[in-house]
PDB file of N, CA, C, O and CB in Angstrom:
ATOM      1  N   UNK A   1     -19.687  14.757  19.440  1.00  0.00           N
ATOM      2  CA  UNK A   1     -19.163  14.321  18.155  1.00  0.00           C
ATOM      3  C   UNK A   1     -19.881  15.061  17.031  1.00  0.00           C
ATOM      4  O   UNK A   1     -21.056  15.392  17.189  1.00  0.00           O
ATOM      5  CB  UNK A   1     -19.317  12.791  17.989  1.00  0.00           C
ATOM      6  N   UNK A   2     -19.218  15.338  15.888  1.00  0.00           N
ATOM      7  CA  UNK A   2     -19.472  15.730  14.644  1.00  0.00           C
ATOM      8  C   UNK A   2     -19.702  14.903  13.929  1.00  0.00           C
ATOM      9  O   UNK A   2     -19.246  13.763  13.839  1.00  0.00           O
ATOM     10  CB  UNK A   2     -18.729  16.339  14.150  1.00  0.00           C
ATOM     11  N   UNK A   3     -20.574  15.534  13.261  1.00  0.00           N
ATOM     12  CA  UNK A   3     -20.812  14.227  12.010  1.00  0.00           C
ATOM     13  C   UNK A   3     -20.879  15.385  10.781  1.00  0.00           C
ATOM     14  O   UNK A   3     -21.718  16.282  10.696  1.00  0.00           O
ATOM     15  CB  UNK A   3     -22.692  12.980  12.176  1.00  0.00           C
ATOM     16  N   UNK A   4     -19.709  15.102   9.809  1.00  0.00           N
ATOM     17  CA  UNK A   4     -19.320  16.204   9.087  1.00  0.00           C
ATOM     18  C   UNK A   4     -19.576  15.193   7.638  1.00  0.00           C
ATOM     19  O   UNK A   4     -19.248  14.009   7.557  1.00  0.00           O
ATOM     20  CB  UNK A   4     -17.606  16.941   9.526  1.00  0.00           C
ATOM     21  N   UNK A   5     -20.220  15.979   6.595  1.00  0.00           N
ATOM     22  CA  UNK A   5     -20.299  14.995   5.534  1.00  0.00           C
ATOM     23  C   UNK A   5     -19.091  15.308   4.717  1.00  0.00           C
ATOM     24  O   UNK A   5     -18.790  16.501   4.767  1.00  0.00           O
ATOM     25  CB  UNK A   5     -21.659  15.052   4.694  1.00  0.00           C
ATOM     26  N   UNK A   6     -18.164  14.417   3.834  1.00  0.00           N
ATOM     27  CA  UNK A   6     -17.822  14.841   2.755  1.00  0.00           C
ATOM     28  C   UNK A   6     -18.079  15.664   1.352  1.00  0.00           C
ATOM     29  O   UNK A   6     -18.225  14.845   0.445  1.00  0.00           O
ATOM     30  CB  UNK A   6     -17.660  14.195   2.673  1.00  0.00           C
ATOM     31  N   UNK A   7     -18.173  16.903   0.922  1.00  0.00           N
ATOM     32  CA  UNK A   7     -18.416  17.262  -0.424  1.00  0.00           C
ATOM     33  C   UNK A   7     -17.826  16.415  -1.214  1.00  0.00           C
ATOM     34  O   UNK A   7     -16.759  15.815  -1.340  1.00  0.00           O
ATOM     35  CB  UNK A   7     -18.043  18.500  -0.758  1.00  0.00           C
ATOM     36  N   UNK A   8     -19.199  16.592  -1.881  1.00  0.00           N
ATOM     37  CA  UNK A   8     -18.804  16.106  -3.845  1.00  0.00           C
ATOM     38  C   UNK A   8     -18.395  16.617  -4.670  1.00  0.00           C
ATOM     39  O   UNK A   8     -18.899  17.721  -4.880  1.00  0.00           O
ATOM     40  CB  UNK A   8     -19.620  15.831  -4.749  1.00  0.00           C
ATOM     41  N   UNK A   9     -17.520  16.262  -5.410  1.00  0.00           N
ATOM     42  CA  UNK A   9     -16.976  16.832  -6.647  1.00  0.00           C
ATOM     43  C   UNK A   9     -17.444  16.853  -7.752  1.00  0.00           C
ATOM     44  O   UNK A   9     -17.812  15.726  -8.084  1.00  0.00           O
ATOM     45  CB  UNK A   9     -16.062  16.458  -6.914  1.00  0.00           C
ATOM     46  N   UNK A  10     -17.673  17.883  -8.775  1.00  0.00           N
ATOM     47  CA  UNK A  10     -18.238  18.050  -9.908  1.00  0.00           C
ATOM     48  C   UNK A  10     -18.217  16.540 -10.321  1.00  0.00           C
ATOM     49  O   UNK A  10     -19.216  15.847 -10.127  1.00  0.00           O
ATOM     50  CB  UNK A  10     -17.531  19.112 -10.823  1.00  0.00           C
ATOM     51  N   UNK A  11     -17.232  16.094 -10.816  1.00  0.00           N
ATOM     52  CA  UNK A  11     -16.720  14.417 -10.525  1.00  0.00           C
ATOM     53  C   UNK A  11     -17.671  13.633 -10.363  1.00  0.00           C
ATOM     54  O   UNK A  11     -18.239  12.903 -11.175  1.00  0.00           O
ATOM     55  CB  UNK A  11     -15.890  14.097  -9.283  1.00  0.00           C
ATOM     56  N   UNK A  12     -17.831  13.792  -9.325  1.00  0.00           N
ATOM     57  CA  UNK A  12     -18.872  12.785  -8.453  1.00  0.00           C
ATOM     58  C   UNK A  12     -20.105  13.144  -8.894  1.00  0.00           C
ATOM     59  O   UNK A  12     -20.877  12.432  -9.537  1.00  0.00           O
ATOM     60  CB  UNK A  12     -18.873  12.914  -6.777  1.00  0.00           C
ATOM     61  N   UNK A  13     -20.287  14.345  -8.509  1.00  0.00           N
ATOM     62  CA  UNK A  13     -22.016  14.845  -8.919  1.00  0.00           C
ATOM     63  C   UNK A  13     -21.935  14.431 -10.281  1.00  0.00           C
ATOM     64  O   UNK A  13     -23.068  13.951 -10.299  1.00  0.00           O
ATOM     65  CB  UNK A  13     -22.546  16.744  -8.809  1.00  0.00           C
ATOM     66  N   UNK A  14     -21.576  14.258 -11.265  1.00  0.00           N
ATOM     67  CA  UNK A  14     -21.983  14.417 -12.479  1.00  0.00           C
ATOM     68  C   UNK A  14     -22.091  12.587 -12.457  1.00  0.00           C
ATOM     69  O   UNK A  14     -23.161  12.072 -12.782  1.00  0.00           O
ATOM     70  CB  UNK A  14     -20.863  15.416 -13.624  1.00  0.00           C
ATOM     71  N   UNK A  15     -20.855  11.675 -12.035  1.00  0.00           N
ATOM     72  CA  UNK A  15     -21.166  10.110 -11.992  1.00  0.00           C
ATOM     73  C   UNK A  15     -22.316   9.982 -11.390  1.00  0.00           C
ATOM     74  O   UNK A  15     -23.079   9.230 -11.997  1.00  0.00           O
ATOM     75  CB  UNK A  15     -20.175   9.209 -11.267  1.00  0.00           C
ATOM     76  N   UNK A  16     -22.911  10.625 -10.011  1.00  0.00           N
ATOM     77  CA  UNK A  16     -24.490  10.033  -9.281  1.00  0.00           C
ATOM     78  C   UNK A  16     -25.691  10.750 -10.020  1.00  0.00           C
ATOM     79  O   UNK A  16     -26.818  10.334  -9.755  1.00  0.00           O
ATOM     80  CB  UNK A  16     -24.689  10.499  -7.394  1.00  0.00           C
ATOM     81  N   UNK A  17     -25.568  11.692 -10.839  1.00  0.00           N
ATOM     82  CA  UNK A  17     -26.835  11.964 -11.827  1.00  0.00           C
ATOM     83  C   UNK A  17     -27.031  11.757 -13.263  1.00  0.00           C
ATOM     84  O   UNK A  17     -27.845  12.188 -14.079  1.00  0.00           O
ATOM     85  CB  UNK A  17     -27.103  13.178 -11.795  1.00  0.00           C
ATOM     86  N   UNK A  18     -25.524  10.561 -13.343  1.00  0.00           N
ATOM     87  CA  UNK A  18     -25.426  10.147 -14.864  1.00  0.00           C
ATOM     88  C   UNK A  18     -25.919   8.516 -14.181  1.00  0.00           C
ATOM     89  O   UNK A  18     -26.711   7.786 -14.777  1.00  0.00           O
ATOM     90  CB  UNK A  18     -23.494  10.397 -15.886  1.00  0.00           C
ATOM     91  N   UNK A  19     -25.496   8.276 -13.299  1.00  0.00           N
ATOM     92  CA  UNK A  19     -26.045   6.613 -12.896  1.00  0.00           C
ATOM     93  C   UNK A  19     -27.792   6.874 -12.337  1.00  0.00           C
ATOM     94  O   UNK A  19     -28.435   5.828 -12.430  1.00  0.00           O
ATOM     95  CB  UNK A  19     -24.808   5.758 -11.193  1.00  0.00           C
ATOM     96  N   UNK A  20     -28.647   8.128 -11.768  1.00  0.00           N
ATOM     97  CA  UNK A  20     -29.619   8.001 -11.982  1.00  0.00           C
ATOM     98  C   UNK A  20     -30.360   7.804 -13.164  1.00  0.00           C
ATOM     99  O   UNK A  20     -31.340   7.063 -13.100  1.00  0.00           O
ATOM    100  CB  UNK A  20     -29.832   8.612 -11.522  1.00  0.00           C
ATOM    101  N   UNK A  21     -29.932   8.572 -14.693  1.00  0.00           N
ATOM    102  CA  UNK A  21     -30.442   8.178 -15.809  1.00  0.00           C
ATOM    103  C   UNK A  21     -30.193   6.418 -16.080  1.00  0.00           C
ATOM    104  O   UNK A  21     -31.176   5.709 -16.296  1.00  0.00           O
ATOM    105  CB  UNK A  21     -29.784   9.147 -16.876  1.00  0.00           C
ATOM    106  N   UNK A  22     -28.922   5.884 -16.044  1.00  0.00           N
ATOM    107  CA  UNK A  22     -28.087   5.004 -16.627  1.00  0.00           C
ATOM    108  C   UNK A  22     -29.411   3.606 -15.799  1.00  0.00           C
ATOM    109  O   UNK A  22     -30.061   2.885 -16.556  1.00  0.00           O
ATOM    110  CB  UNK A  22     -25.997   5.213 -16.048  1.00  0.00           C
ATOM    111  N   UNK A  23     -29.570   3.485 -14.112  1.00  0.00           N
ATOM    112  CA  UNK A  23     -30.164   2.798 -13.705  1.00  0.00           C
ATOM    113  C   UNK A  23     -31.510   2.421 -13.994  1.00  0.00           C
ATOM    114  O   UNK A  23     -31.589   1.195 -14.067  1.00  0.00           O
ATOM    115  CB  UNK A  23     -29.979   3.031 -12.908  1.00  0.00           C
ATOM    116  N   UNK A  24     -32.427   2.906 -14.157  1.00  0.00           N
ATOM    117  CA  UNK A  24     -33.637   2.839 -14.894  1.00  0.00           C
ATOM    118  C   UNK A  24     -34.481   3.269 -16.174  1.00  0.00           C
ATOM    119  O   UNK A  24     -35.693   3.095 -16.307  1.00  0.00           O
ATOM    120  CB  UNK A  24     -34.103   3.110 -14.285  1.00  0.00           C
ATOM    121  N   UNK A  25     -33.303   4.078 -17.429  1.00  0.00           N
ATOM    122  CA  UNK A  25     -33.396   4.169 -18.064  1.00  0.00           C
ATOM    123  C   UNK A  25     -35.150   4.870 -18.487  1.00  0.00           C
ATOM    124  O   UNK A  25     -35.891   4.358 -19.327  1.00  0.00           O
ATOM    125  CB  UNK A  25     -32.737   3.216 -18.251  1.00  0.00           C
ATOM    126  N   UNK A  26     -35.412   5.847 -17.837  1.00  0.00           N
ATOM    127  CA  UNK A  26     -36.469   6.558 -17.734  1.00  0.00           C
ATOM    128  C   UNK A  26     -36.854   8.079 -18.281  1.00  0.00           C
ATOM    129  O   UNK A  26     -36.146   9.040 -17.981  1.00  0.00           O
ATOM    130  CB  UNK A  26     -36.543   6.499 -16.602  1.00  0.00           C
ATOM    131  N   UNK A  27     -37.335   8.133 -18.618  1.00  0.00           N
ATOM    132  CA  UNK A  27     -37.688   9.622 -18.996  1.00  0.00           C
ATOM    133  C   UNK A  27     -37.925  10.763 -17.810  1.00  0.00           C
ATOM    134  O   UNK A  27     -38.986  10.815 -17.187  1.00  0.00           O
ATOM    135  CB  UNK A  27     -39.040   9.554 -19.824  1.00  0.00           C
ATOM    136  N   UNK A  28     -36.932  11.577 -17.594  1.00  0.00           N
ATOM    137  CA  UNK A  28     -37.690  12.402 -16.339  1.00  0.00           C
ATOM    138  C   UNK A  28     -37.759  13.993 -16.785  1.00  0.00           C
ATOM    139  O   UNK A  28     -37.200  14.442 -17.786  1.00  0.00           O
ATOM    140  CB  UNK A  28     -36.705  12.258 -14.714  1.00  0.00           C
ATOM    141  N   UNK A  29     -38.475  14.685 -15.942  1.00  0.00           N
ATOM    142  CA  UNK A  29     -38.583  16.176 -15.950  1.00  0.00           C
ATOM    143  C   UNK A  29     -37.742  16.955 -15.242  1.00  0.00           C
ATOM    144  O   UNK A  29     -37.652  16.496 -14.103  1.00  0.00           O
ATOM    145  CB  UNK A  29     -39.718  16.560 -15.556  1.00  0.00           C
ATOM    146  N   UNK A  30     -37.121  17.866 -15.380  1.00  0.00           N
ATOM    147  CA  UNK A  30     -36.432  18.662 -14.537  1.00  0.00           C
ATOM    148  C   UNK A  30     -36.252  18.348 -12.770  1.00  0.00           C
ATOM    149  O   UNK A  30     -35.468  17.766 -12.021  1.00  0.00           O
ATOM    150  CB  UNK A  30     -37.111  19.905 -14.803  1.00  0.00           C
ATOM    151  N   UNK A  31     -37.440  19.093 -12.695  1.00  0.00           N
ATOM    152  CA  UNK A  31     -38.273  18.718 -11.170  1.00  0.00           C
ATOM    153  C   UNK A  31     -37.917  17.444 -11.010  1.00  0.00           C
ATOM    154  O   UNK A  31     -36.930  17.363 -10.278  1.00  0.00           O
ATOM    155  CB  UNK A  31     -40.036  18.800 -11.085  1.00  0.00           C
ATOM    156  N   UNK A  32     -38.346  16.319 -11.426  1.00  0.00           N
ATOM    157  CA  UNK A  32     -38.103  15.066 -10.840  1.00  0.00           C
ATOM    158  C   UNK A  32     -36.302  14.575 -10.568  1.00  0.00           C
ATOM    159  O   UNK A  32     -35.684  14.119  -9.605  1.00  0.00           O
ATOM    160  CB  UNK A  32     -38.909  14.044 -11.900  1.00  0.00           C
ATOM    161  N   UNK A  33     -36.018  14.878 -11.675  1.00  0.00           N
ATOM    162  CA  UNK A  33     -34.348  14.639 -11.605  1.00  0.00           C
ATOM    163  C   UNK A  33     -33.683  15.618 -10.337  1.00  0.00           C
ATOM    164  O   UNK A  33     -32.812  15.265  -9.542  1.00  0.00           O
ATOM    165  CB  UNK A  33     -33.541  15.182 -13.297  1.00  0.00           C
ATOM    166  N   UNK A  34     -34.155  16.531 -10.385  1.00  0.00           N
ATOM    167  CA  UNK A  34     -33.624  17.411  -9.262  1.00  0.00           C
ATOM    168  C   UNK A  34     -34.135  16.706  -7.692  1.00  0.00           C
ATOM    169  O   UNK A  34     -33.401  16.462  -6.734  1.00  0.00           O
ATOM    170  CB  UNK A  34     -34.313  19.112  -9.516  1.00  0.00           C
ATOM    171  N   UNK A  35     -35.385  16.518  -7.784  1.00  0.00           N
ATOM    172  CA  UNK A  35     -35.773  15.593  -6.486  1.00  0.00           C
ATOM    173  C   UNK A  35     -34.904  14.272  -6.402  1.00  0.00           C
ATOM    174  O   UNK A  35     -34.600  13.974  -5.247  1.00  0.00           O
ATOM    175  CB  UNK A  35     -37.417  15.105  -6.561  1.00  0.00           C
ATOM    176  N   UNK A  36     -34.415  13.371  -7.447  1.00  0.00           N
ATOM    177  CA  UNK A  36     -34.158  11.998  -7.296  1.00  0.00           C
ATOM    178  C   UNK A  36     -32.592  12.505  -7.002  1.00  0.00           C
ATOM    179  O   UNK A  36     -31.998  11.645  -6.352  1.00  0.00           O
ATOM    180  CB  UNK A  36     -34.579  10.851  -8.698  1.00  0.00           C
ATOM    181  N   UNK A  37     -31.682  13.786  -7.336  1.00  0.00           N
ATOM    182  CA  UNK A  37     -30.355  14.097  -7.530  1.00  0.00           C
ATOM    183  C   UNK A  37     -29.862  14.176  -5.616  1.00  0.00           C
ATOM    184  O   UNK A  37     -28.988  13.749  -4.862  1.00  0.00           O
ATOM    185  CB  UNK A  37     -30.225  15.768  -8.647  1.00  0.00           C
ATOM    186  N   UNK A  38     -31.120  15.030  -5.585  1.00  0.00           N
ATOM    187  CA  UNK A  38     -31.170  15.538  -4.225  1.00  0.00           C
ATOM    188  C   UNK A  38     -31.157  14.647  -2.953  1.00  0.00           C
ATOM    189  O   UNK A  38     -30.887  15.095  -1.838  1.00  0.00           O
ATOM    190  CB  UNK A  38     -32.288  16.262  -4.162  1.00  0.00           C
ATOM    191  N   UNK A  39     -31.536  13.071  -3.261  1.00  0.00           N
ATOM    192  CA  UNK A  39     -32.307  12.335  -2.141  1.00  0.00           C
ATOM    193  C   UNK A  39     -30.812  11.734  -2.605  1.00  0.00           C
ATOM    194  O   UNK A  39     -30.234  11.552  -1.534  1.00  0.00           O
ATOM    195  CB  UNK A  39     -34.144  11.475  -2.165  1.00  0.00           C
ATOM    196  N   UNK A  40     -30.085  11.415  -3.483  1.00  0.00           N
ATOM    197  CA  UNK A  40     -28.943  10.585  -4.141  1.00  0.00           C
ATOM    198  C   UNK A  40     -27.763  11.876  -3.039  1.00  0.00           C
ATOM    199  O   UNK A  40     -26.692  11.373  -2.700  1.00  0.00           O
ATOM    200  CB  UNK A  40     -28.895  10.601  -6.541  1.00  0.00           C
ATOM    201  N   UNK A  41     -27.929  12.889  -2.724  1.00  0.00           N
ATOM    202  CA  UNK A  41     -26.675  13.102  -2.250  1.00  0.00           C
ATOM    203  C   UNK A  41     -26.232  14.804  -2.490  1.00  0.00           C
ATOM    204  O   UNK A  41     -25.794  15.818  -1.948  1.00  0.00           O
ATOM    205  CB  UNK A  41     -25.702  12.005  -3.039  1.00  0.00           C
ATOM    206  N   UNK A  42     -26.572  14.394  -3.349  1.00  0.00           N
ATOM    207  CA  UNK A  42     -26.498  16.059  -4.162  1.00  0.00           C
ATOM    208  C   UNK A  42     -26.891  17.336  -3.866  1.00  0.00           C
ATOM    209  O   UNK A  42     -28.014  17.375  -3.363  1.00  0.00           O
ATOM    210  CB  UNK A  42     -27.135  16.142  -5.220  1.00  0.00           C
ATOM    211  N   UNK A  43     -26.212  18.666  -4.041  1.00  0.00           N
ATOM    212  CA  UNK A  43     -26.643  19.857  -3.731  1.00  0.00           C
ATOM    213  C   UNK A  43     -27.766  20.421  -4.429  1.00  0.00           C
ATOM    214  O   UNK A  43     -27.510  20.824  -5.563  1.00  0.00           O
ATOM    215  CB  UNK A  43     -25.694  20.607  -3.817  1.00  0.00           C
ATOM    216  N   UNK A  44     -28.805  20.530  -4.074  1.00  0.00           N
ATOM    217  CA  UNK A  44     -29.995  21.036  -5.282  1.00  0.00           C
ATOM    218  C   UNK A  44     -29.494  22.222  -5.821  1.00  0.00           C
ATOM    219  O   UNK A  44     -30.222  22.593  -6.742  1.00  0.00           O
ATOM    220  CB  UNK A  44     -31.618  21.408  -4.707  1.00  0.00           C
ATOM    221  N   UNK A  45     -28.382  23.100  -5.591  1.00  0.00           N
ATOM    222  CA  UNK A  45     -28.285  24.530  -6.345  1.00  0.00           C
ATOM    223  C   UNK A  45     -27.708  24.094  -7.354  1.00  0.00           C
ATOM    224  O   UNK A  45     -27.897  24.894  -8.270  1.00  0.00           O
ATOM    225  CB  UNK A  45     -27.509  25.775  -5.722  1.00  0.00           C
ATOM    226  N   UNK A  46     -26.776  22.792  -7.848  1.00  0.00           N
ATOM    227  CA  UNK A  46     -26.106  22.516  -8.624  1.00  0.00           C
ATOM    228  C   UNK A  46     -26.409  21.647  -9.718  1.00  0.00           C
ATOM    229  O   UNK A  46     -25.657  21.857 -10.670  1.00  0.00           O
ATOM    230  CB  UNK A  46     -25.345  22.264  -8.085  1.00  0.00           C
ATOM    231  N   UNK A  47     -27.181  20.819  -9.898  1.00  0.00           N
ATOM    232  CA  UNK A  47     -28.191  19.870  -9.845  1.00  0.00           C
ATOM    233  C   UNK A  47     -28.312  20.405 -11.425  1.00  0.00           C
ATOM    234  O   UNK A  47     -27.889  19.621 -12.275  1.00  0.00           O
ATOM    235  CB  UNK A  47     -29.558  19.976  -8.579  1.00  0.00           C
ATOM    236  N   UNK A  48     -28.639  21.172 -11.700  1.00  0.00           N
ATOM    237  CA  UNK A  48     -29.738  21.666 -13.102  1.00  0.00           C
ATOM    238  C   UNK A  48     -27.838  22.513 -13.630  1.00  0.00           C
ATOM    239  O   UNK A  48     -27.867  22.063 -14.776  1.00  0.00           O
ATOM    240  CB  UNK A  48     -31.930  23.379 -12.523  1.00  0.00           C
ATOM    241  N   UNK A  49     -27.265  22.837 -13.609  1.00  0.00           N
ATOM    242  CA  UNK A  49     -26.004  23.009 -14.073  1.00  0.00           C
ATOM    243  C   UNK A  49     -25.177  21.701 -14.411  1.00  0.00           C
ATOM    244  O   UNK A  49     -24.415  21.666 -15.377  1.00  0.00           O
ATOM    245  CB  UNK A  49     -25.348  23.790 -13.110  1.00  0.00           C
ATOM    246  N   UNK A  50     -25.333  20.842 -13.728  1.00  0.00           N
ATOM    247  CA  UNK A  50     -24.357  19.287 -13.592  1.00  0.00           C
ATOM    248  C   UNK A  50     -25.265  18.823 -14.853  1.00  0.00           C
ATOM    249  O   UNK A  50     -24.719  18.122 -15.704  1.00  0.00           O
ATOM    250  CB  UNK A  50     -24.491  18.009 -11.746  1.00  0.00           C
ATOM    251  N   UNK A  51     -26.435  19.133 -14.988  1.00  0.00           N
ATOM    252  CA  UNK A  51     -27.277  18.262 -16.083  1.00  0.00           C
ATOM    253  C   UNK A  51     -27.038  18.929 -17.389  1.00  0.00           C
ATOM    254  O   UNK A  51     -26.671  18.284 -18.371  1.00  0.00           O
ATOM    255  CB  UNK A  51     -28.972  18.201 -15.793  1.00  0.00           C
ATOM    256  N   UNK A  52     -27.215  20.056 -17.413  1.00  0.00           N
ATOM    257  CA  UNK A  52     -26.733  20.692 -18.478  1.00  0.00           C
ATOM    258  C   UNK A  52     -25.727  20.333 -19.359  1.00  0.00           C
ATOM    259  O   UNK A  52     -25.906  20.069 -20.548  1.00  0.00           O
ATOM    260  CB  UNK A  52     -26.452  21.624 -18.133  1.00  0.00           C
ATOM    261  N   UNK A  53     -24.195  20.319 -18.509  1.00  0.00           N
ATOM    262  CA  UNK A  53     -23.112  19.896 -19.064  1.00  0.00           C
ATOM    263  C   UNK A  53     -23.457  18.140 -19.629  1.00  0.00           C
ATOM    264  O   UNK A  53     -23.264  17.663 -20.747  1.00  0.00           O
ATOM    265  CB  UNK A  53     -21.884  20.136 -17.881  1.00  0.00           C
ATOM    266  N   UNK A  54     -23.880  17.643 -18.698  1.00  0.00           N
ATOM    267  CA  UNK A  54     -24.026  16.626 -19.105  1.00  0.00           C
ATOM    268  C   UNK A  54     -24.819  16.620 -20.526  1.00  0.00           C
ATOM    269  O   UNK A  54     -24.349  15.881 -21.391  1.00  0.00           O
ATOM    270  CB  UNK A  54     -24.520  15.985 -18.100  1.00  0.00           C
ATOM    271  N   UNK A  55     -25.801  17.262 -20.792  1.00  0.00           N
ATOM    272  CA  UNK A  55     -26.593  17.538 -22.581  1.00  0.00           C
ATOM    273  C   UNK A  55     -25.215  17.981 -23.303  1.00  0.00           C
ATOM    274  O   UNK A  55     -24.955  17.467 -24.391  1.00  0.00           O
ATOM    275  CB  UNK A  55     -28.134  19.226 -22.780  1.00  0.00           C
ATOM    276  N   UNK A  56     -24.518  18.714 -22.856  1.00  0.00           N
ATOM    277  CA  UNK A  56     -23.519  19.188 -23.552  1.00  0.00           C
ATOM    278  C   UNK A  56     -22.894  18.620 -24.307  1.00  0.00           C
ATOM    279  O   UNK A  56     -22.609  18.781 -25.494  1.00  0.00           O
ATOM    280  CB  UNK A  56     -22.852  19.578 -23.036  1.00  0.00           C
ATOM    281  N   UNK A  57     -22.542  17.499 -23.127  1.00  0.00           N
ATOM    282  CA  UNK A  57     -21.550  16.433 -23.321  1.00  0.00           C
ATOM    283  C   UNK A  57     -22.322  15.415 -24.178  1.00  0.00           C
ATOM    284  O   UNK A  57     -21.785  14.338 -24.436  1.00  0.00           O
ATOM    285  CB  UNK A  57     -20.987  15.795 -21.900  1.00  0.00           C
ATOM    286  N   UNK A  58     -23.030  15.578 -24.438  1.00  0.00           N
ATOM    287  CA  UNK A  58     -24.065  14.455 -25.212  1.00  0.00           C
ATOM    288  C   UNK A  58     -24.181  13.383 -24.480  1.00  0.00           C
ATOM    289  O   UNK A  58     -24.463  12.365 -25.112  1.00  0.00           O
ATOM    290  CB  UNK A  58     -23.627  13.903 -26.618  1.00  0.00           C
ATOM    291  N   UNK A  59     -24.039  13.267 -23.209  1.00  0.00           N
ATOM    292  CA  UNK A  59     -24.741  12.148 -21.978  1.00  0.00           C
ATOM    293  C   UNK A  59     -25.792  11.645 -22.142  1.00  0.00           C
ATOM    294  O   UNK A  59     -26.241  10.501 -22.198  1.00  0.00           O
ATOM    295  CB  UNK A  59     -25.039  12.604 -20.711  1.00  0.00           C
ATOM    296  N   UNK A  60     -26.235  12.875 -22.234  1.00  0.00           N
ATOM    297  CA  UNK A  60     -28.183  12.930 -21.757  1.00  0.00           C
ATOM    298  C   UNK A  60     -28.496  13.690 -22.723  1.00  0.00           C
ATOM    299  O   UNK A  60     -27.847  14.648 -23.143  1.00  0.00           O
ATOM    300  CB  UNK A  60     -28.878  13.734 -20.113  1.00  0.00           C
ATOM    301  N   UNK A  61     -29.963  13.099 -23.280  1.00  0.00           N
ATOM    302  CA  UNK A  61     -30.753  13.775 -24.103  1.00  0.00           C
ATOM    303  C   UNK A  61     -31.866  14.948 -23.527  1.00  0.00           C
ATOM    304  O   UNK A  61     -32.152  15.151 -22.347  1.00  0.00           O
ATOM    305  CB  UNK A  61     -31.390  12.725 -24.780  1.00  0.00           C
ATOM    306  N   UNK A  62     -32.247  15.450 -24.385  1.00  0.00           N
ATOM    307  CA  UNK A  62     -33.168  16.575 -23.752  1.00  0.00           C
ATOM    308  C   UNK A  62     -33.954  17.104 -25.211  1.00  0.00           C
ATOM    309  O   UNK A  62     -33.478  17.642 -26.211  1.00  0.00           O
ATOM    310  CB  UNK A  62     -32.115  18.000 -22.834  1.00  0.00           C
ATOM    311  N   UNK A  63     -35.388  16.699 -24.866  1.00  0.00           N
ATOM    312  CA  UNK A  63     -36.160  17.162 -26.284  1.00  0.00           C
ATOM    313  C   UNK A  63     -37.657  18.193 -25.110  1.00  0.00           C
ATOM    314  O   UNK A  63     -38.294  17.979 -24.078  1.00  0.00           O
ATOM    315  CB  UNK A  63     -36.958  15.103 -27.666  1.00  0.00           C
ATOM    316  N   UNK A  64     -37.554  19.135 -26.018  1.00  0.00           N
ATOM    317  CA  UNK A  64     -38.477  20.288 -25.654  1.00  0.00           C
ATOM    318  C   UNK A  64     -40.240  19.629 -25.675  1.00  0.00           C
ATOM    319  O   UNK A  64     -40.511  19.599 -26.875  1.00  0.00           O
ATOM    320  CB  UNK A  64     -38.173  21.685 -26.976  1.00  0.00           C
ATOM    321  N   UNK A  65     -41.100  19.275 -25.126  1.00  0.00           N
ATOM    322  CA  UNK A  65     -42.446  19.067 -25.382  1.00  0.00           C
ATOM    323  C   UNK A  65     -43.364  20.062 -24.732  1.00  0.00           C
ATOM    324  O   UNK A  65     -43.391  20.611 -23.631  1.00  0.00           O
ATOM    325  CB  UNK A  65     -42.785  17.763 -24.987  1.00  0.00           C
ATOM    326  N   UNK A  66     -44.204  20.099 -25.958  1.00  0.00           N
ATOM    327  CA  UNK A  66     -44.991  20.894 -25.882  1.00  0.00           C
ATOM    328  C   UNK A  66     -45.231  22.959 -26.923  1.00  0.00           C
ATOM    329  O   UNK A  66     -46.205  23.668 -26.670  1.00  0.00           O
ATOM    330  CB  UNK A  66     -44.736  20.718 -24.441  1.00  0.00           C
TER     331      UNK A  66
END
């Protein structure tokens, strides 16, 4: 037997790394969001593009420190 996963759709990826912000309402770093995107389901090559749009979209905030 196969065990074949379903792909996600931009769709999707963008709802499971907009409900990681949305659920704990946290401040994260790149790195971390990409680790928490990744364990949630997600392709890590896509991950930091899906977030982007999402700033785009004015979803998600993003302030430069340092």
């Amino acid at each position: 037997m196969s065990t074949k996963t379903k792909r996600m759709s931009a769709e999707e990826k963008r709802k499971v790394i907009t409900g990681l912000y949305h659920t704990s309402k946290d401040v994260y770093t790149e790195k971390e969001i990409v680790s928490l995107a990744t364990k949630a389901g997600v392709n890590a090559n896509s991950i930091i593009d899906i977030n982007q749009s999402l700033c785009d979209d004015n979803l998600v905030d993003t302030e430069k420190i340092g």
